[in-house]
C-alpha positions in Angstrom: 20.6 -10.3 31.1 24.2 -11.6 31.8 26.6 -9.8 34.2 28.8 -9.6 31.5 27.0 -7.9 29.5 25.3 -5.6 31.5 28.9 -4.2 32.7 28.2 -0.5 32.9 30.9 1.9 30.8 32.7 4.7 31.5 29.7 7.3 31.0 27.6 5.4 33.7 30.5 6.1 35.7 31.5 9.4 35.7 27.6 9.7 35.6 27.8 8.8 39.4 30.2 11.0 40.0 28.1 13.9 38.5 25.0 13.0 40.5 26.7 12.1 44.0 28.0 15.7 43.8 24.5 17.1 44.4 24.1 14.3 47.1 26.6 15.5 48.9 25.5 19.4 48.7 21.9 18.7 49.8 23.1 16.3 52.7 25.5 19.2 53.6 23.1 21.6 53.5 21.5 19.5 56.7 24.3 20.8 58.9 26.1 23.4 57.2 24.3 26.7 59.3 25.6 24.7 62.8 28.6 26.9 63.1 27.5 29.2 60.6 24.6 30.3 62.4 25.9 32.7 65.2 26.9 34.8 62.5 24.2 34.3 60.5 21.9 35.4 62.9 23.7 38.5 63.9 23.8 39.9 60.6 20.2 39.6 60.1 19.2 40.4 63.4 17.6 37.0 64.3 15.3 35.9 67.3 15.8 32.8 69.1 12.9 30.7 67.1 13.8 32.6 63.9 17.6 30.9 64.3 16.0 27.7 65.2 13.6 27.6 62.2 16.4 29.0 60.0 18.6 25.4 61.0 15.3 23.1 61.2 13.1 24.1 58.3 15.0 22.9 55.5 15.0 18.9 57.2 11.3 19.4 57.7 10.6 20.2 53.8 12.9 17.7 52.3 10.9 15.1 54.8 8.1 16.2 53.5 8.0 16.6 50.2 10.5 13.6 49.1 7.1 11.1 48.5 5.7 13.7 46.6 8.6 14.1 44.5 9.2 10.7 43.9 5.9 10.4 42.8 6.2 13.2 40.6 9.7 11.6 38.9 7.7 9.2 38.2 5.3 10.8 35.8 7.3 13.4 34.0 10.6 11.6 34.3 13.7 11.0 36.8 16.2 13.0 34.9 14.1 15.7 34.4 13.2 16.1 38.1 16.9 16.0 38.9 17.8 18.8 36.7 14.9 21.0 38.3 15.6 20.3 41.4 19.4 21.0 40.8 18.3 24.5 38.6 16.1 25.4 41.7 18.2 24.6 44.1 20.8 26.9 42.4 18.8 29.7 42.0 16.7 29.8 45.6 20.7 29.5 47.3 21.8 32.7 45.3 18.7 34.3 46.8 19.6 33.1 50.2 22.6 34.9 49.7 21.1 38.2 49.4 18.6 38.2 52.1 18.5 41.2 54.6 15.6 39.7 56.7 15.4 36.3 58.6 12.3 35.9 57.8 13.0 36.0 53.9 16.3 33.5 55.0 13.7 31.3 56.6 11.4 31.1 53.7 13.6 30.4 50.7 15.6 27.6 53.3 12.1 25.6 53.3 12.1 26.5 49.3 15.6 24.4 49.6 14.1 21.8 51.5 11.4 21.6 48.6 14.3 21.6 45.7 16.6 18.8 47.9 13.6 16.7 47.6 13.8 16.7 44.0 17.7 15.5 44.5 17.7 12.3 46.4 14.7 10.1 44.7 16.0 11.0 41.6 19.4 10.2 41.7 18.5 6.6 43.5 16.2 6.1 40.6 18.3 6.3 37.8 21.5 4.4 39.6 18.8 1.5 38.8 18.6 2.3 35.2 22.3 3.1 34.8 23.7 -0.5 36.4 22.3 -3.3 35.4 25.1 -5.5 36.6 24.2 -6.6 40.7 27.7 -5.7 41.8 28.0 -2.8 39.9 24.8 -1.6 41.4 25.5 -2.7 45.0 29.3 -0.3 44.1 27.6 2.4 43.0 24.3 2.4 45.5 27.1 2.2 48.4 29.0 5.5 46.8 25.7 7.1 46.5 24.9 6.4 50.3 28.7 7.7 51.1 27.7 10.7 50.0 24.9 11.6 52.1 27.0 10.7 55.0 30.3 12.7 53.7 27.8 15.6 53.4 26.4 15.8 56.7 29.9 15.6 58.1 31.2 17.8 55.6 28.8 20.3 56.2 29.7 22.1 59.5 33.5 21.8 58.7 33.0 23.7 55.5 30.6 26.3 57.3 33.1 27.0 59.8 35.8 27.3 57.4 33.4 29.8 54.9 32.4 32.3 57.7 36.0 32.2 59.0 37.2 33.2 55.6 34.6 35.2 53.8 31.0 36.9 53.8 27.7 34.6 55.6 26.5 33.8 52.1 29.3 32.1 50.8 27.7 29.2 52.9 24.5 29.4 50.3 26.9 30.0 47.2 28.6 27.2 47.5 26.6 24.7 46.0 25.9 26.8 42.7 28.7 25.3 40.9 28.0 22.2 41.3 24.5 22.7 40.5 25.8 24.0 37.2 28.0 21.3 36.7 24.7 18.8 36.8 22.4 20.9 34.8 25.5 20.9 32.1 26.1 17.1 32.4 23.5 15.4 33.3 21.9 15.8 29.9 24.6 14.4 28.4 25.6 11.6 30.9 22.5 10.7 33.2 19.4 8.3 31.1 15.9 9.5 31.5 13.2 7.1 33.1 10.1 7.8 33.8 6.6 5.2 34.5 5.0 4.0 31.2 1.5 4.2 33.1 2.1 6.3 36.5 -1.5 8.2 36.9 -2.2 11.0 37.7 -0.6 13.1 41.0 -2.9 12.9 43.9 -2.9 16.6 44.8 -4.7 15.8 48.2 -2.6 13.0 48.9 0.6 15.6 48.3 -1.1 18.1 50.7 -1.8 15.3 53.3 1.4 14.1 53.3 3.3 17.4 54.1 1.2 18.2 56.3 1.3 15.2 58.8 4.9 15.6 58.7 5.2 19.1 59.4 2.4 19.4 62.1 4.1 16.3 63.9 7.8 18.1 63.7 6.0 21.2 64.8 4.7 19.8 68.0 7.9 17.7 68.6 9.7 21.2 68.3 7.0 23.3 70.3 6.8 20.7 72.9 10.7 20.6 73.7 10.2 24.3 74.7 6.7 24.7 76.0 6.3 21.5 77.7 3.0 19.4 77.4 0.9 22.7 76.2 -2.2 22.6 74.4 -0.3 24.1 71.1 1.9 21.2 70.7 -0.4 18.4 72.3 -3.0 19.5 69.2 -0.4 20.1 66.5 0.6 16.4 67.1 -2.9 15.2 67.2 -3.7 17.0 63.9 -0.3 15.6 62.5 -1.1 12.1 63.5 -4.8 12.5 61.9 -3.5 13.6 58.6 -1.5 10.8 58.6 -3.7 8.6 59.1 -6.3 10.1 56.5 -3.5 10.1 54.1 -2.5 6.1 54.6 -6.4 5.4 54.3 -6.2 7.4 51.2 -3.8 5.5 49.3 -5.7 2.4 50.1 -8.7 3.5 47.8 -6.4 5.3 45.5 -6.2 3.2 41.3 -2.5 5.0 41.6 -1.3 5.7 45.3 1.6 7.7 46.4 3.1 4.5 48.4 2.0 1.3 47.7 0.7 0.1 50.8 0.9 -3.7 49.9 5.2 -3.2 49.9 
């Protein structure tokens, strides 16, 4: 196909511009709770770990879950992931919002990690379907990148700038709209892609693969406090096993979750 006629139009355009908005929310919601936090925390009556795993959590779940949910785009479609990831998103922050326990705060913030990992594979994957032209893509893959970037800078500014002004949960509300704004649009603007012959979803491979992630966070995080205890020391062993179950896996796997041979 020719450069020249592969030039994207207008819709692929303002497309981006629709699906770098979420980008930005679920890179911002990285770092958003740094200043937030204090207040956060006092509202809901928050112990030391609670606070930490209140910040942390969310990373951990979006790490974990994002080659699960690329493999999932996969099978029942790009666009379609994106705009349940962007509904659940929505939803699980207006819950956040309402909490009274930070236990419940800590819980639907890992749900957010889970929904965030719907976001960023998604989006990548149909900027490849949307530009065809080589500059074009290398444009709009370096927009999509500024975004994540923006976000995480973004993110404690705005947090500041919410609790300073109104109530804690204004720092969860504040990615509804545009949520709303994808799950109106994207239909419309955004193609739908998914593998003519993906396989089926691993479900051991999905539970090995958030596991080893989490486990090895876990003793990373457990370790920084305790020191070289027997709880961190094993959490990383375990974490490092599953992993290593889970790469043996995919080599015997007719439809792995990562291609090994890449």
């Amino acid at each position: 196909m020719s450069s020249i006629a592969a030039k994207a139009t207008r819709r692929e355009w303002i497309g981006l511009a629709v699906i770098t908005l979420p980008c930005l929310l679920y890179s911002m919601d990285l770092t958003i709770m740094t200043l937030a936090l204090p207040t956060i925390s006092a509202a809901l009556y928050a112990t030391n770990a609670q606070m930490l795993w209140m910040v942390d959590i969310y990373g951990f779940m979006v790490a974990g879950s994002l080659i699960t949910m690329g493999t999932i785009g996969d099978r029942i479609g790009r666009r379609r992931l994106l705009l349940i990831g962007a509904a659940a998103f929505g939803i699980i922050s207006v819950l956040a919002a309402l909490v009274k326990s930070a236990g419940a705060l800590i819980l639907l913030r890992a749900l957010l990690g889970v929904a965030g990992a719907a976001l960023a594979p998604s989006t990548l994957s149909l900027i490849r379907n949307m530009f065809h032209n080589k500059n074009e893509r290398t444009t709009a893959v370096g927009i999509w990148m500024a975004s994540f970037s923006a976000g995480a800078v973004i993110g404690p500014l705005l947090g500041g700038i919410l609790i300073t002004h109104f109530h804690w949960s204004s720092v969860f509300l504040i990615s509804v709209p545009a949520m709303l704004l994808l799950l109106a649009l994207g239909p419309w603007l955004l193609p739908e892609y998914r593998d003519p012959a993906p396989g089926r979803v691993d479900l051991c491979s999905v539970l090995l693969s958030l596991g080893a992630v989490l486990a090895v966070v876990y003793g990373m995080k457990e370790g920084a406090v305790q020191g070289l205890s027997w709880s961190p020391v094993l959490s990383l062993v375990v974490g490092v096993a599953l992993a290593g179950v889970f790469l043996h896996r995919q080599t015997r796997l007719a439809y792995p979750m990562v291609d090994l041979q890449l």
